[in-house]
Backbone atoms as SQL, in Angstrom:
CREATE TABLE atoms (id INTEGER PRIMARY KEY, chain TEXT, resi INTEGER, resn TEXT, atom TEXT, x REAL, y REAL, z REAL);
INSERT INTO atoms VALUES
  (1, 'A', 1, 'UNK', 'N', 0.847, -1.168, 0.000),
  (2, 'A', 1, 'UNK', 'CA', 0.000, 0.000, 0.000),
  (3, 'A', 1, 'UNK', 'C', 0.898, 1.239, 0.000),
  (4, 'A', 2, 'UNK', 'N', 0.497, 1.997, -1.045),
  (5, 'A', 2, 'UNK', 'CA', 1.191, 3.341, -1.243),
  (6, 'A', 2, 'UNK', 'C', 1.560, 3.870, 0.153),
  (7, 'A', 3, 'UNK', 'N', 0.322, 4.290, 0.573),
  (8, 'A', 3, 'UNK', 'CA', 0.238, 5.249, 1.964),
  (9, 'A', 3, 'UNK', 'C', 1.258, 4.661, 3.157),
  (10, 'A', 4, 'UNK', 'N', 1.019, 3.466, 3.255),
  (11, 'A', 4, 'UNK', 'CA', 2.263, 3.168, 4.755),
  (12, 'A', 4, 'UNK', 'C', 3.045, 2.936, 3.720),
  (13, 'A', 5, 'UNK', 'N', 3.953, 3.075, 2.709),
  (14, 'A', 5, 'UNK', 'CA', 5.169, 3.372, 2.204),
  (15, 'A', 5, 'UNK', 'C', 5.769, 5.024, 2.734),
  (16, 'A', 6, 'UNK', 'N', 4.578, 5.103, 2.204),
  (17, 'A', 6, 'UNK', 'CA', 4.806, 6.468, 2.588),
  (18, 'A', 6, 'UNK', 'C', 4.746, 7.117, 4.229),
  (19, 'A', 7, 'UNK', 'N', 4.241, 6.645, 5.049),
  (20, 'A', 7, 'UNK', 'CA', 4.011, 6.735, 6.358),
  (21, 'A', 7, 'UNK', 'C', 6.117, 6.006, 6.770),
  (22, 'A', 8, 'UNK', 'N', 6.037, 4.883, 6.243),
  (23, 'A', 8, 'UNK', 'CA', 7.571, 4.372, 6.591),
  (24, 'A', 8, 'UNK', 'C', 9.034, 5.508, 6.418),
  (25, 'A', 9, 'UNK', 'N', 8.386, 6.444, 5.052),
  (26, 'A', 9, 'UNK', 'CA', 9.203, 7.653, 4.436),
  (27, 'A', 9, 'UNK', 'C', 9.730, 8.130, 5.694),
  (28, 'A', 10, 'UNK', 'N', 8.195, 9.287, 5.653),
  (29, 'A', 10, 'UNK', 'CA', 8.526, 10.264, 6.697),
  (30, 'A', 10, 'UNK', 'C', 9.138, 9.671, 8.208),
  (31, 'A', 11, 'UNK', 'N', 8.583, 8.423, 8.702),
  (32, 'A', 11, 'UNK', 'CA', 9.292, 8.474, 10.032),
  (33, 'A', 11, 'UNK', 'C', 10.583, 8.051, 9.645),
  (34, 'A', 12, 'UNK', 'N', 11.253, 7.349, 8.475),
  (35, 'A', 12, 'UNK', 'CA', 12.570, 7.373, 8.611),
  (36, 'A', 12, 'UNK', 'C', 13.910, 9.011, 8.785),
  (37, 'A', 13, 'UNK', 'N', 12.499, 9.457, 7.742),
  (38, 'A', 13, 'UNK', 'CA', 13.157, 11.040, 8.097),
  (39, 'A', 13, 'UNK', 'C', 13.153, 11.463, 9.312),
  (40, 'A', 14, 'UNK', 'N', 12.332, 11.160, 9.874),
  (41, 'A', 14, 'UNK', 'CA', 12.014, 12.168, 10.828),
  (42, 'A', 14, 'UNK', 'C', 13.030, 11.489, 12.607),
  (43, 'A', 15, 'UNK', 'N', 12.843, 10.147, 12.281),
  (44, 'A', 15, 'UNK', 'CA', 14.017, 9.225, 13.123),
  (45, 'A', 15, 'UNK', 'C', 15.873, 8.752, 12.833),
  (46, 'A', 16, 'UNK', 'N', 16.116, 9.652, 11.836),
  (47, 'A', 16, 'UNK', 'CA', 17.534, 9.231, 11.170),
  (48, 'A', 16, 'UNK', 'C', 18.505, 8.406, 12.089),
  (49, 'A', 17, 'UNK', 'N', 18.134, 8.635, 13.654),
  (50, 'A', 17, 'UNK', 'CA', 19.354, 7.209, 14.313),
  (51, 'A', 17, 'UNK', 'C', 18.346, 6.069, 14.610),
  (52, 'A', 18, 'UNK', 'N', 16.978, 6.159, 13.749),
  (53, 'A', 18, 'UNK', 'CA', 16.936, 4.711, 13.446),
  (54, 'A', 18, 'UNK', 'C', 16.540, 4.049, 12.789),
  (55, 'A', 19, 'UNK', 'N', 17.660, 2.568, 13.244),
  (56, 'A', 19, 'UNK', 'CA', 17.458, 1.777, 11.868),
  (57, 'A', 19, 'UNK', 'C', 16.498, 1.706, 10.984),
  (58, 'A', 20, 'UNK', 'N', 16.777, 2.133, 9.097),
  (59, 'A', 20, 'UNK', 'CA', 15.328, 2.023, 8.737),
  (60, 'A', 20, 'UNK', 'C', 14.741, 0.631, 8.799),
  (61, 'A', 21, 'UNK', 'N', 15.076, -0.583, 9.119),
  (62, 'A', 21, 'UNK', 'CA', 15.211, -1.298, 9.569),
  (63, 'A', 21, 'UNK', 'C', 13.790, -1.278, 10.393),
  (64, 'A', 22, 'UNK', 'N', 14.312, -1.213, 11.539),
  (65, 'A', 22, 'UNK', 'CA', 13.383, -1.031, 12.923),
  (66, 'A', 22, 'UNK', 'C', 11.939, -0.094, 12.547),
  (67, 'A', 23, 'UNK', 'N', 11.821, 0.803, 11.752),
  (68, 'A', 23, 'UNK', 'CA', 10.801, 1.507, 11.307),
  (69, 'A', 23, 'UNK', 'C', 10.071, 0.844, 10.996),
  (70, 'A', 24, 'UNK', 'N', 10.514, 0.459, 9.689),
  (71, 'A', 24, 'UNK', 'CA', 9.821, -0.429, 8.660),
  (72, 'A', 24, 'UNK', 'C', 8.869, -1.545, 9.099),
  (73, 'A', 25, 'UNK', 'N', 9.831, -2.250, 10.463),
  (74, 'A', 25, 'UNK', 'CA', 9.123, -3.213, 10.797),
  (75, 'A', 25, 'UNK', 'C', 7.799, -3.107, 11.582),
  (76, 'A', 26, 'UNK', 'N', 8.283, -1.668, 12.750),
  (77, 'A', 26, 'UNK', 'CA', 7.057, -1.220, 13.115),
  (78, 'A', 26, 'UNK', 'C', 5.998, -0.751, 12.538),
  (79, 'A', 27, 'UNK', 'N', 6.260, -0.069, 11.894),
  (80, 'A', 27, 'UNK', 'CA', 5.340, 0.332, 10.681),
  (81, 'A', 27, 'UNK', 'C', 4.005, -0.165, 10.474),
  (82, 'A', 28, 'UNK', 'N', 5.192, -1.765, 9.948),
  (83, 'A', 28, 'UNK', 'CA', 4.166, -2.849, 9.694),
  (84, 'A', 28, 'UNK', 'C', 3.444, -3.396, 10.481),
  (85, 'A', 29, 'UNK', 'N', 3.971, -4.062, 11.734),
  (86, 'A', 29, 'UNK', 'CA', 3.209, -4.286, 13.000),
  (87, 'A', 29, 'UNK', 'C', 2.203, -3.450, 12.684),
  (88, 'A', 30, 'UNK', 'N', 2.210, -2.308, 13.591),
  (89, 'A', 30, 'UNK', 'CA', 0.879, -1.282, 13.434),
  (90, 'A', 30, 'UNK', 'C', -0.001, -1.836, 12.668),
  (91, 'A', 31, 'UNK', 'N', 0.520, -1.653, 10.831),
  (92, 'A', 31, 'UNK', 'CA', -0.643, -1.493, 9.904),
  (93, 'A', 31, 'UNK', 'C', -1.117, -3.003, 10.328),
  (94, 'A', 32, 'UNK', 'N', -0.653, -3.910, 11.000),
  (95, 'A', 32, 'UNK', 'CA', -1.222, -5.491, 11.086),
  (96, 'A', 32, 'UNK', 'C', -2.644, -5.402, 11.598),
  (97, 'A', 33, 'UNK', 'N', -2.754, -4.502, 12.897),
  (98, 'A', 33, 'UNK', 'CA', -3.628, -4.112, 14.005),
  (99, 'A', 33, 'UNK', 'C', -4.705, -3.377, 13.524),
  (100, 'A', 34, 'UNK', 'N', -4.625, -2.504, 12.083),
  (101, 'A', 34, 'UNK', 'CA', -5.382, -1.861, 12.036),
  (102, 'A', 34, 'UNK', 'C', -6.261, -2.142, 10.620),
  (103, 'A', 35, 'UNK', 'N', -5.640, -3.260, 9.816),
  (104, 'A', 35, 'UNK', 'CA', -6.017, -3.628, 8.379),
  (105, 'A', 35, 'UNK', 'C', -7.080, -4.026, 8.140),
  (106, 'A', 36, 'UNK', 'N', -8.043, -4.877, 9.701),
  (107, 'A', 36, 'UNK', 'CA', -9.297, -4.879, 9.403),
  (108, 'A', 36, 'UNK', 'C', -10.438, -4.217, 9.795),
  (109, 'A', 37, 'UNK', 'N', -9.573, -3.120, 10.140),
  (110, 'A', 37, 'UNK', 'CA', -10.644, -1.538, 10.546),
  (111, 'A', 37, 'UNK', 'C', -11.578, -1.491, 9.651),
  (112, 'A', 38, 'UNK', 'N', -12.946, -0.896, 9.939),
  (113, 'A', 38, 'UNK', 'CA', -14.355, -0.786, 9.414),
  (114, 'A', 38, 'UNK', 'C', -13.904, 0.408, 8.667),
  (115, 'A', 39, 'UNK', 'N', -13.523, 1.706, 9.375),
  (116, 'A', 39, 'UNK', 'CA', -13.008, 2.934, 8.492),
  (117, 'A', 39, 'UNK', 'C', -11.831, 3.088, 8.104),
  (118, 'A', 40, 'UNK', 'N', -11.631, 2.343, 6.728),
  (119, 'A', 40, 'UNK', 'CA', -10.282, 2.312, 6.376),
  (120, 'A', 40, 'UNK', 'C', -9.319, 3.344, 5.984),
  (121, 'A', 41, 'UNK', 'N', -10.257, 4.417, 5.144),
  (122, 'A', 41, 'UNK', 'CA', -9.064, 6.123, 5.126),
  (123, 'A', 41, 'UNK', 'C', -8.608, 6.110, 6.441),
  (124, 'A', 42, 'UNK', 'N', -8.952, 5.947, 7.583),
  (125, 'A', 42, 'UNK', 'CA', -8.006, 6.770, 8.689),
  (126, 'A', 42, 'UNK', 'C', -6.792, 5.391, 8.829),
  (127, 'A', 43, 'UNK', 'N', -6.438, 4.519, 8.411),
  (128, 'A', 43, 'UNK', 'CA', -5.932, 3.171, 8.693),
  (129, 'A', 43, 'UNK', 'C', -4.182, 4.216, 8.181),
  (130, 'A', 44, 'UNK', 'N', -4.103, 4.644, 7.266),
  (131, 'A', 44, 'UNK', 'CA', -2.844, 4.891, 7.550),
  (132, 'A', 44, 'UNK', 'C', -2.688, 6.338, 8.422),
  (133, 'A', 45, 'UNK', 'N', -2.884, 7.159, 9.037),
  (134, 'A', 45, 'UNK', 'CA', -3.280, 8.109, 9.696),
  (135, 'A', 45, 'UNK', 'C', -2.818, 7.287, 10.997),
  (136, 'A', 46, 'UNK', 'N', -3.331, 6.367, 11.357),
  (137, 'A', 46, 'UNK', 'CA', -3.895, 5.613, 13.144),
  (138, 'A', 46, 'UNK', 'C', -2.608, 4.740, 12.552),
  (139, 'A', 47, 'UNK', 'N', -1.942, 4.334, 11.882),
  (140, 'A', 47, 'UNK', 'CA', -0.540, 3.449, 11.967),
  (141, 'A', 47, 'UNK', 'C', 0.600, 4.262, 12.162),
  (142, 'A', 48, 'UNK', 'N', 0.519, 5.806, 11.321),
  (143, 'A', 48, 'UNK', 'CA', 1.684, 6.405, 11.769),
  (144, 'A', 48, 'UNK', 'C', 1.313, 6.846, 13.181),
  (145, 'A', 49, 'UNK', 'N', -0.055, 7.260, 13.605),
  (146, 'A', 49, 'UNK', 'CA', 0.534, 7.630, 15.490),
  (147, 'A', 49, 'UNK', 'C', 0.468, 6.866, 16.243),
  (148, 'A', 50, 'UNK', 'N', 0.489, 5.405, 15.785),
  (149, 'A', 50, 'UNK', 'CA', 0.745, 4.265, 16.624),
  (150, 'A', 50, 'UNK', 'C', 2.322, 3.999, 16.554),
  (151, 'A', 51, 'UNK', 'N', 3.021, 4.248, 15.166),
  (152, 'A', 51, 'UNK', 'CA', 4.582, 3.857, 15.226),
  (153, 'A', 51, 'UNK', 'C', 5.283, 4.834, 15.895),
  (154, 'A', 52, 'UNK', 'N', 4.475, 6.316, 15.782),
  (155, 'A', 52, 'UNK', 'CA', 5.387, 7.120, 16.333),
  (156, 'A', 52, 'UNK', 'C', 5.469, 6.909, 17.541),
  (157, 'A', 53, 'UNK', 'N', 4.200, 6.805, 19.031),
  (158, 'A', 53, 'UNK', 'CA', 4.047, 6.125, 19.719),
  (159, 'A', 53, 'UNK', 'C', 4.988, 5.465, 20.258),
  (160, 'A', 54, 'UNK', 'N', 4.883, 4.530, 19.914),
  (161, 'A', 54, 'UNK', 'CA', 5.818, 2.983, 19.849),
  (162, 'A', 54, 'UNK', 'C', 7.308, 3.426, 19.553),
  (163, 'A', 55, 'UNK', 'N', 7.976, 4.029, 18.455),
  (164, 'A', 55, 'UNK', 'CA', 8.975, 4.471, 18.404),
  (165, 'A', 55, 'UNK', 'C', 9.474, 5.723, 19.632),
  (166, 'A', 56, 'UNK', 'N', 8.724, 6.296, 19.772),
  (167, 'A', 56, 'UNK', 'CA', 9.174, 7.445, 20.954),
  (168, 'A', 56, 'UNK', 'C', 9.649, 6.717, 22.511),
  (169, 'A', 57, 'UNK', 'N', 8.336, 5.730, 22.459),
  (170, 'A', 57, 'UNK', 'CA', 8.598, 5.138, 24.107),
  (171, 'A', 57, 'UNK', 'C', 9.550, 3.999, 24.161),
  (172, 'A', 58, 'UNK', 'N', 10.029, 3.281, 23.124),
  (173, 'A', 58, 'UNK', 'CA', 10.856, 2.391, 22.921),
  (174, 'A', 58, 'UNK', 'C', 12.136, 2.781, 22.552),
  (175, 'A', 59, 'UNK', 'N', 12.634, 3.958, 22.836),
  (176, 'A', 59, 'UNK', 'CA', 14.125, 4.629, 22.146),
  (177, 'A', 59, 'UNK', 'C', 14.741, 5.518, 23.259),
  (178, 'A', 60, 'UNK', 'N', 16.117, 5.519, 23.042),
  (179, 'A', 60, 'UNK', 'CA', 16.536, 6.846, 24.198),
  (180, 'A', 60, 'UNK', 'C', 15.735, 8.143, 23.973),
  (181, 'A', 61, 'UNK', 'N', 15.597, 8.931, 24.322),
  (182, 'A', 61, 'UNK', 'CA', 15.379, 10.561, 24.236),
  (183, 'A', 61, 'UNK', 'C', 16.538, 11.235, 23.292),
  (184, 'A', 62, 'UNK', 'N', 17.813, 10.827, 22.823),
  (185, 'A', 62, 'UNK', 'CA', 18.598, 11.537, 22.172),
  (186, 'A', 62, 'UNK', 'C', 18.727, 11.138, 20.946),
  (187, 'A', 63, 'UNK', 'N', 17.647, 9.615, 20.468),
  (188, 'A', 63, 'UNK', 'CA', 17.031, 9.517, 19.863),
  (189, 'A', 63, 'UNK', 'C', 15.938, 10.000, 18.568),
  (190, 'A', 64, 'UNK', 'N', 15.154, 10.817, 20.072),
  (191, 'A', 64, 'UNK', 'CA', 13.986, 10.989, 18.821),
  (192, 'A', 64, 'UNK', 'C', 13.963, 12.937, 18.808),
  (193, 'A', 65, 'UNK', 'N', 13.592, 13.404, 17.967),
  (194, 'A', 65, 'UNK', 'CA', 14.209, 14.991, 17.597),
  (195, 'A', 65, 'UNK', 'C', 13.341, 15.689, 18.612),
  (196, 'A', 66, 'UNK', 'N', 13.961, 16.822, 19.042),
  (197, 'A', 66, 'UNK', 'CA', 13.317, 17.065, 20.406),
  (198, 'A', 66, 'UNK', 'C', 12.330, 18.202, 19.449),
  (199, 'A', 67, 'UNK', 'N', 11.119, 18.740, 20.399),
  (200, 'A', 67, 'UNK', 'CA', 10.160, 19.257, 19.981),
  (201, 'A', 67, 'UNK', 'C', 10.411, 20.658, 19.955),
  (202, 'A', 68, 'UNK', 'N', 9.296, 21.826, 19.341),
  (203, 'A', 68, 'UNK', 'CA', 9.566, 22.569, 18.470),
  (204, 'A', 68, 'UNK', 'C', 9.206, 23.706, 19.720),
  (205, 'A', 69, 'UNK', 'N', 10.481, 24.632, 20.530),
  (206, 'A', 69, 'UNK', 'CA', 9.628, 25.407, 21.295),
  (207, 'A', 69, 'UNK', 'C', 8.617, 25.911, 21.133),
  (208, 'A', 70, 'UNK', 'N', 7.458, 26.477, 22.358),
  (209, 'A', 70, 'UNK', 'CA', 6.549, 27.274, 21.886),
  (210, 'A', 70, 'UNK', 'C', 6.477, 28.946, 21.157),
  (211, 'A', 71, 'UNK', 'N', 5.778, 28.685, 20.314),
  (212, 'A', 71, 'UNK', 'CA', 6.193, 30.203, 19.314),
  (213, 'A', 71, 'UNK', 'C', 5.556, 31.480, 21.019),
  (214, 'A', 72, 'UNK', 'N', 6.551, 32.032, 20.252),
  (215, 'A', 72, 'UNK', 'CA', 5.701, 33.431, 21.802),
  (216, 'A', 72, 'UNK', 'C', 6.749, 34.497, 21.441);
């Protein structure tokens, strides 16, 4: 499926110390959980904030890119 190809993209970008490897696989997990969802447009939507999820709480903190101060 196009879309979690594309969902795999961006978090490799967005995770560069990790393995694309390890993405990929989560990725997939996720989309496993969610493939026989009734509302399928949101199915890749609900896999990337399940990997990100999953990738954030499963990694060091120096890891994953720290967040964007608040504008003020």
């Amino acid at each position: 499926m196009l879309q979690i190809e594309q969902v795999i993209a961006r978090l490799i970008t967005r995770y560069p110390s990790i393995p694309p490897a390890d993405i990929d696989n989560t990725v997939r997990n996720m989309h496993k959980r969610f493939v026989n969802g009734r509302v399928r447009d949101f199915v890749p939507l609900l896999v990337e904030k399940a990997a990100r999820r999953h990738i954030t709480e499963s990694v060091s903190p120096s890891a994953v890119p720290a967040a964007l101060p608040p504008a003020g």
